[in-house]
C-alpha positions as CSV (number, residue, x, y, z in Angstrom):
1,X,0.0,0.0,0.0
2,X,1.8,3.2,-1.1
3,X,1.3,6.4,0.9
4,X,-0.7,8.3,-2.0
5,X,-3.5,5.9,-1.2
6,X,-4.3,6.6,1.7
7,X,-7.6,8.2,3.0
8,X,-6.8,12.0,3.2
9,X,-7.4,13.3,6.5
10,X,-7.3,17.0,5.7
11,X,-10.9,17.5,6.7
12,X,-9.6,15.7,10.8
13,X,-6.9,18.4,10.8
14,X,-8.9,21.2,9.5
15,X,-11.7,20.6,12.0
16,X,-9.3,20.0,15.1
17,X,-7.1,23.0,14.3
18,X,-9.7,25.1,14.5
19,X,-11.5,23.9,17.4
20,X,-8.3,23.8,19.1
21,X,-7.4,27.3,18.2
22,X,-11.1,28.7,19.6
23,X,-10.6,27.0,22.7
24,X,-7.4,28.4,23.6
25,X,-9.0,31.8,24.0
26,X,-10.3,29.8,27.0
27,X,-8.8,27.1,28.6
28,X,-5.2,28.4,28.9
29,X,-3.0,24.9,29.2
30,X,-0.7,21.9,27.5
31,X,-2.2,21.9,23.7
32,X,-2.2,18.1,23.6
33,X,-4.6,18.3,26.2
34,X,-7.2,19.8,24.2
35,X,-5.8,16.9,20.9
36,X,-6.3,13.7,22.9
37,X,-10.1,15.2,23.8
38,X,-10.6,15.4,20.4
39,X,-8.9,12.0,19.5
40,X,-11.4,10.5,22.0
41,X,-14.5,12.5,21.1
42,X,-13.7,11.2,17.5
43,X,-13.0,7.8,18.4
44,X,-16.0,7.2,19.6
45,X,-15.0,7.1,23.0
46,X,-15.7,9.6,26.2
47,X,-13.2,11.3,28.9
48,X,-12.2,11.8,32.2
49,X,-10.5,14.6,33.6
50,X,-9.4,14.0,36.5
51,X,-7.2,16.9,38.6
52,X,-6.7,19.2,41.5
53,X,-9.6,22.0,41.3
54,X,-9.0,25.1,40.0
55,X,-7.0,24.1,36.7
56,X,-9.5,24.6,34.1
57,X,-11.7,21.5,33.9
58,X,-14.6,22.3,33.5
59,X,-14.0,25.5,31.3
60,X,-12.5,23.3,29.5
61,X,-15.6,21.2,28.6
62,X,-17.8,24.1,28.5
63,X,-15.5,25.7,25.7
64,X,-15.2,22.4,23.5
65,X,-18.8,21.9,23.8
66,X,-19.5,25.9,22.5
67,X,-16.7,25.3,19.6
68,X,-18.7,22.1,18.2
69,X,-22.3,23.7,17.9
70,X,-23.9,20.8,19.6
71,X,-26.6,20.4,22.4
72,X,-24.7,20.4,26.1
73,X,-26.1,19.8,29.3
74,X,-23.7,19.7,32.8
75,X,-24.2,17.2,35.9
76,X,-23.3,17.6,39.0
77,X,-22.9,15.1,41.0
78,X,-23.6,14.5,45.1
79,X,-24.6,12.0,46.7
80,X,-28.1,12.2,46.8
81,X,-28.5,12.4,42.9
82,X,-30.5,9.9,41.6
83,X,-30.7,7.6,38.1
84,X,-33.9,9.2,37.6
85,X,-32.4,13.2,37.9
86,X,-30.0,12.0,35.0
87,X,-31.8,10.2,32.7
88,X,-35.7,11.7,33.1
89,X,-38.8,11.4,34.4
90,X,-42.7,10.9,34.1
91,X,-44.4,14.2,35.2
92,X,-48.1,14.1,35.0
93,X,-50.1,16.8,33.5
94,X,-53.2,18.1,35.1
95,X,-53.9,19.9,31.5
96,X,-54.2,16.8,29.7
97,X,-54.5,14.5,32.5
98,X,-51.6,12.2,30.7
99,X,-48.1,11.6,31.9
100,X,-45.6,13.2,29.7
101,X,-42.1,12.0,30.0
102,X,-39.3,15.2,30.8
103,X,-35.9,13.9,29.3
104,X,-32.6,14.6,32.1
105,X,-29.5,15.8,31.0
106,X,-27.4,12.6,30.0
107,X,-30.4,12.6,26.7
108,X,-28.3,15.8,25.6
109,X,-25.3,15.3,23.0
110,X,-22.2,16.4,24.9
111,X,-22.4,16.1,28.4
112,X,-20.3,17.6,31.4
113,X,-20.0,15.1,34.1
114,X,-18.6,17.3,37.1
115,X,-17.2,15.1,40.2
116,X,-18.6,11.9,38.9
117,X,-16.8,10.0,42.1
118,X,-19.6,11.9,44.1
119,X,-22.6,10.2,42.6
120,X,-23.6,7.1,44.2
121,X,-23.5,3.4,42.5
122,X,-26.6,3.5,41.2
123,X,-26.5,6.5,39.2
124,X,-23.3,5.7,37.9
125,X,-24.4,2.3,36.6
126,X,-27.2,4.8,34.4
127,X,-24.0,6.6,33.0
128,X,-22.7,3.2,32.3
129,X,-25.2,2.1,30.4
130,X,-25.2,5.5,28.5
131,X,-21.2,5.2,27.5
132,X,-21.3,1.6,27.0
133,X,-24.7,1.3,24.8
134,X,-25.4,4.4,23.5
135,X,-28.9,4.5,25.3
136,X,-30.9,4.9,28.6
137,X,-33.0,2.8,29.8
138,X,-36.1,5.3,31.8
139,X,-39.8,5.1,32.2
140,X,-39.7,1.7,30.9
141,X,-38.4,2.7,27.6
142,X,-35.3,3.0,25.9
143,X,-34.2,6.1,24.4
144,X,-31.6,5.8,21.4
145,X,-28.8,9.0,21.8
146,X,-27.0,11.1,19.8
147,X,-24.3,9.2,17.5
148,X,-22.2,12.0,18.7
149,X,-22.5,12.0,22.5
150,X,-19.4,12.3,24.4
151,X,-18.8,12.1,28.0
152,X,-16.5,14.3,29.5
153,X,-16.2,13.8,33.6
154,X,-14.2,15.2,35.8
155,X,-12.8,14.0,39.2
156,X,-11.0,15.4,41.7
157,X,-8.1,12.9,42.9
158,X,-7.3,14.8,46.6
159,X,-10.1,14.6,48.3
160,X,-11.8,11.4,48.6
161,X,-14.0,12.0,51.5
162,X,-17.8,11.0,50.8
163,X,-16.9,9.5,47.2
164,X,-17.5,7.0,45.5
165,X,-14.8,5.3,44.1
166,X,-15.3,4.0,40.0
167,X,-15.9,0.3,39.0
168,X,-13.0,-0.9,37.3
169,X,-15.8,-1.5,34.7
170,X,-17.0,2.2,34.1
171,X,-13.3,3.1,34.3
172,X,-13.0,0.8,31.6
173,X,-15.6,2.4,29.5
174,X,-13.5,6.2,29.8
175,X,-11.3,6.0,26.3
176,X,-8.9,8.6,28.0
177,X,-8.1,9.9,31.4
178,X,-6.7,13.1,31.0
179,X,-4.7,15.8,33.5
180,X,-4.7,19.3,32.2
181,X,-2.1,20.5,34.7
182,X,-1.0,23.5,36.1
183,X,-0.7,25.7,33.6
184,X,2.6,27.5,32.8
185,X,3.9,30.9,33.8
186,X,2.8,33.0,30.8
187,X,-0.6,31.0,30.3
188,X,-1.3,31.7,33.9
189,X,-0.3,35.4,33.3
190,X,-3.0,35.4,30.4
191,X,-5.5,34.1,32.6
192,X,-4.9,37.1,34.7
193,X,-5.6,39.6,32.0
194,X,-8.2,37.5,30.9
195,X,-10.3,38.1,33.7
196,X,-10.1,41.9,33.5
197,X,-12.3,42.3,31.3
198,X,-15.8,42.2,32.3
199,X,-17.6,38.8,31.3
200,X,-15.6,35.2,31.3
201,X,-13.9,34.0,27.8
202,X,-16.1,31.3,27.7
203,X,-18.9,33.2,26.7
204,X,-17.2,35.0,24.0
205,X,-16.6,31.8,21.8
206,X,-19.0,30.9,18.7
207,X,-18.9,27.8,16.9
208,X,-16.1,26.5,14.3
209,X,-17.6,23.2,13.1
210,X,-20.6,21.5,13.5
211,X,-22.6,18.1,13.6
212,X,-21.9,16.9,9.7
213,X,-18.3,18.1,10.2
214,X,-17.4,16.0,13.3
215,X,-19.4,12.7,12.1
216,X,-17.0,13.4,8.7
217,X,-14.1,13.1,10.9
218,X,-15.7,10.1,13.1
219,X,-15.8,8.1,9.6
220,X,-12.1,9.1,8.1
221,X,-9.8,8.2,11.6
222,X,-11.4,4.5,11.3
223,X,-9.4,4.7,7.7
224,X,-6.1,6.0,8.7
225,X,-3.4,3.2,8.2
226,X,-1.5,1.0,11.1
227,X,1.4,-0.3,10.0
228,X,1.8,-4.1,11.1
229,X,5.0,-3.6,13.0
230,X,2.7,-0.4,14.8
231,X,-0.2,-2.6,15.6
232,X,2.8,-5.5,17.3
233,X,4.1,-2.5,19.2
234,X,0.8,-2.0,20.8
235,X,0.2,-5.4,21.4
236,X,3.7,-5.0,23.1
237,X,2.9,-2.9,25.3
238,X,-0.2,-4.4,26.3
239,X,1.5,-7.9,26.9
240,X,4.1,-6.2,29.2
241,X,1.6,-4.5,31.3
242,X,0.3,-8.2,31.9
243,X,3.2,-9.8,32.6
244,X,4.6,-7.2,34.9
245,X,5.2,-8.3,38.8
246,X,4.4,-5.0,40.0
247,X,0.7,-5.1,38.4
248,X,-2.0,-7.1,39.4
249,X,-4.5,-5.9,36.7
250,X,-2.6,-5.3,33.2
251,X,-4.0,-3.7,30.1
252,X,-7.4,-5.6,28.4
253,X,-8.0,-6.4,25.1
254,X,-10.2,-3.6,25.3
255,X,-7.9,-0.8,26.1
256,X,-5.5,-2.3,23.5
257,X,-8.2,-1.7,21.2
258,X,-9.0,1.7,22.7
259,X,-5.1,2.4,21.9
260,X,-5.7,1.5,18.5
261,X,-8.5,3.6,18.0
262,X,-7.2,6.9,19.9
263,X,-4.0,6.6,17.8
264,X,-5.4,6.4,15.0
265,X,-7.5,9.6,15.7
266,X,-4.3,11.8,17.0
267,X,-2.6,10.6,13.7
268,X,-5.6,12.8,11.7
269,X,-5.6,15.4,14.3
270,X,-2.0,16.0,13.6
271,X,-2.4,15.5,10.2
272,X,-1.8,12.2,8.8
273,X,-2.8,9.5,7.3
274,X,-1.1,6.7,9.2
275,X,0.3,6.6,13.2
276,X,3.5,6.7,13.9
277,X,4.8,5.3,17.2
278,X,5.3,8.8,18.7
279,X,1.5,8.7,18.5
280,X,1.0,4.9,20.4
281,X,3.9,6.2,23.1
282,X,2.2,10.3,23.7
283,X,-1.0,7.9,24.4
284,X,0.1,4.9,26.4
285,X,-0.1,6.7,29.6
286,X,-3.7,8.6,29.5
287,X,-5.3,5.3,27.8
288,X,-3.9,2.9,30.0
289,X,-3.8,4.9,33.1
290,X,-7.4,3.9,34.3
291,X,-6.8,0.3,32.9
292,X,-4.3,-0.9,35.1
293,X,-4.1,-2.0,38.9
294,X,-0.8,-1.8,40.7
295,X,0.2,-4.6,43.2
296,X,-0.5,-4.2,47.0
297,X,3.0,-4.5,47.6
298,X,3.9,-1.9,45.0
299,X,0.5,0.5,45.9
300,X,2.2,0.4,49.5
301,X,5.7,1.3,48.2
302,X,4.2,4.5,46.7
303,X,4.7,3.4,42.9
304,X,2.3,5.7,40.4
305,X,0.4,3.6,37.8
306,X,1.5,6.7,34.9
307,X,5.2,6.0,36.0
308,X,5.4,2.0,35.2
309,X,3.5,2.6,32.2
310,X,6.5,5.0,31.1
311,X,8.8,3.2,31.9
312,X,7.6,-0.4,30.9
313,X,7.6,1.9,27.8
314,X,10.8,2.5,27.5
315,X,12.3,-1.4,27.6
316,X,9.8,-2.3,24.2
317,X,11.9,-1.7,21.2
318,X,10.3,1.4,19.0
319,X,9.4,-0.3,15.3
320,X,10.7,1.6,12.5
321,X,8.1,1.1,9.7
322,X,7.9,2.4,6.1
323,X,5.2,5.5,7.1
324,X,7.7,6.2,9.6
């Protein structure tokens, strides 16, 4: 297969670049943050941001959300939310003396999931069953969503009192987990003048692409090549996590193919037609972050899953293949 045949990707890059560029009026951070959103939202998949408070979250989602033109609802979750304040209810009217079924805020297309670690069990299992089948079950119905919803949740990993810690199987359904960070010197400084002016910059953005766009891009990252000796690397990788001492839980065939698929995307967003390793190695960590369980011994010892991922990293020889 020769390079000129493959499926151009110009319309990924376009799309991303500008989205990308609209939300940095914004969300002032690591521009790869803002690509492996993207990579997930086009995957298919959804996200979890998980940081300290105050580094730009949820402005984050809220700007994304305003740069793609589609429908956006926020949750926020406590304790004492309930499957039913997420996914809808029956309200009966007195006019017409029928019940009439109010959708929640998961029916929307792109949904802000603050402190998801807050809700209880049973609401989480109804965002489950959202991510995972692309549905809710409410009322006794089911009620088909968007082909572009997109989960983006957020948690905050310090405090842990009155949370509710994830299933290993809704972590499992989270594409990427993402950390914006602190942001540097000179982004924080533009925060600062930001803010002097009267409203916030989130208000200020219009849209740069919209629903026929992003389903475009959806369709053309399924096309962009993987090289054979790419795809081994992966596979690579995931063995190693497995047969690591240190980890109790290694990588699933499922986040192997979640590798697969996120790679894939970031190769478009960068504008490409095929992934290169650099795009398997910039990924490892945030997709196999949530995917992997760390030893009792190890856990004690004070070892950070994102660390043995980098460095398991680091002893699989890089492929050098003909795209590269």
């Amino acid at each position: 297969m020769s390079r000129t045949e493959y499926t151009d990707t110009a319309p990924v890059h376009a799309a991303a670049s500008r989205i990308a560029q609209t939300v940095s009026t914004a969300f002032r951070g690591k521009p790869e943050t803002v690509d492996h959103i993207l990579a997930a939202f086009f995957s298919g998949g959804h996200v979890l941001l998980e940081d300290v408070p105050g580094t730009g979250k949820t402005i984050l989602a809220r700007a994304i959300a305003k740069a793609v033109d589609l429908p956006f609802s926020r949750i926020q979750c406590t304790s004492d939310l309930m499957p039913a304040d997420i996914t809808g209810v029956s309200v009966f009217s007195p006019r017409t003396q029928k019940f009439r079924f109010r959708k929640g805020p998961l029916m929307s297309t792109i949904v802000l999931v603050d402190e998801l670690n807050r809700a209880t069990p049973r609401t989480q299992s109804a965002l489950l069953e959202a991510m995972a089948e692309g549905q809710i079950s409410a009322d006794g119905r089911l009620f088909p969503l968007s082909d572009l919803f997109f989960v983006i949740a957020t948690e905050n990993p310090v405090e842990q009192e009155g949370t509710f810690p994830l299933p290993e199987a809704q972590k499992d359904r989270f594409l990427l987990s993402v950390s914006p960070g602190y942001p540097s010197a000179d982004d924080e400084r533009l925060i600062l003048e930001s803010h002097r002016r009267s409203g916030h910059p989130v208000d200020d953005i219009a849209p740069v692409t919209g629903a026929d766009d992003l389903r475009l891009c959806k369709r053309l990252v399924t096309e962009v090549h993987v090289d054979p000796a790419v795809r081994d690397y992966m596979l690579a990788l995931s063995t190693a996590t497995r047969n690591d001492p240190r980890i109790a839980l290694g990588a699933s065939p499922r986040g192997t193919l979640a590798l697969y698929r996120v790679s894939q995307a970031l190769a478009a967003i960068r504008g490409r037609s095929w992934v290169v390793p650099e795009d398997v190695k910039e990924l490892l960590v945030p997709c196999f972050l949530k995917r992997i369980l760390l030893s009792t011994e190890y856990l004690a010892r004070g070892y950070k899953v994102a660390d043995l991922v980098a460095e398991i990293a680091e002893t699989i020889p890089v492929p050098v293949s003909r795209d590269v």
